[in-house]
N, C-alpha and C positions, 0 to 999 in steps of 0.2 A: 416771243414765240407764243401765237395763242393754243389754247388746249382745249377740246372739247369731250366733258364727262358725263355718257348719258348712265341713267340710273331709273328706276320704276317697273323694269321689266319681270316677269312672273308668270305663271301658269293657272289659265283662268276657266270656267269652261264658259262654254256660248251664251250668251246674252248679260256676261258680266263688262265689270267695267277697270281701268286701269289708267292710269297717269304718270307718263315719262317725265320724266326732266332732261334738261340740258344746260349744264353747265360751263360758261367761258371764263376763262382764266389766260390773264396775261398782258403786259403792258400797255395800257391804254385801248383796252378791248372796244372795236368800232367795226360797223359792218353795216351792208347795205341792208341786207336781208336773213334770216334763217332759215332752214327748212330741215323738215323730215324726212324721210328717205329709209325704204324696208328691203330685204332680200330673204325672198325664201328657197328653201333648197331645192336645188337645181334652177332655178329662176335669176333672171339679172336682179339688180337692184332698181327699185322703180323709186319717182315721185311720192309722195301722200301728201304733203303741205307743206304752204309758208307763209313766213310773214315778216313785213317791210318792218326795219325793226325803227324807225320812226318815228312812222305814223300810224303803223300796225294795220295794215290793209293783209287781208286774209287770204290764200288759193288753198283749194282740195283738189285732189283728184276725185273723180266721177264713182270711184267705188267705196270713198269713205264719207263724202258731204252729206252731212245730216246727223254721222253719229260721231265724229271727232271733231275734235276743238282745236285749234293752234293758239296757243297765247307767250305773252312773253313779258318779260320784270324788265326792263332796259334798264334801271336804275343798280339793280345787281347781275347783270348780265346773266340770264337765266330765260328760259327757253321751256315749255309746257304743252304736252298733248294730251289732251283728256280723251280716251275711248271709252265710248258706249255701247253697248248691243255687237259686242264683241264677235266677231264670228271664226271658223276653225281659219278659213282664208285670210285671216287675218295674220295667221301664225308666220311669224319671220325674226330675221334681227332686222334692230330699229336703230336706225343712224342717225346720227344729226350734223348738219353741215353749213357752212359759213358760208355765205355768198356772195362776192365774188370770188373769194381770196382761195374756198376750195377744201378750208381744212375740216379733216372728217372726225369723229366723235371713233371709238374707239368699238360701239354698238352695243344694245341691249336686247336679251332672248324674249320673244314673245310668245307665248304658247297655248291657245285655244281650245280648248277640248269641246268634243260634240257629247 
């Protein structure tokens, strides 16, 4: 059974910066891809990034490309978001998810202050 434990989440104000993790745990941990994935309140859960965990080919969604990073350790199954130039919109819980298989991370509080 794999496990996904995201952790780096905090209260930051506008134009700082922060870095999530995502952690896999579990037998023989293998996966197409990872991504990110935020929900803020009242709002569904959207996109923000991924990446193939291979070959490490990168996607963003159109509101974060330029100040977040997707990375990832394959070698310790571990999973990395750098944010920069932080904004209040930014504020959500941040999830991390396995792709295809579907299993979701547990989420971490993001919170932006203006």
């Amino acid at each position: 059974q794999v496990q996904l434990v995201e952790s780096g989440g905090g209260l930051v104000q506008a134009g700082g910066s922060l870095r999530l993790s995502c952690a896999a745990s579990g037998r023989a941990f293998s996966t197409y891809s990872m991504g990110w994935f935020r929900q803020a309140p009242g709002k569904e859960r959207e996109f923000v990034a991924s990446i193939t965990w291979n070959i490490g080919h990168t996607y963003y969604s159109d509101s974060v490309k330029g100040r977040f990073t997707i990375s990832r350790d394959s070698a310790n199954n571990k999973m990395y978001l750098q944010m920069n130039s932080l904004k209040p919109e930014d504020t959500g819980v941040y999830y991390c998810k396995a792709i295809p298989s579907g299993v979701w991370g547990q989420g971490t509080q993001v919170t932006v202050s203006s």
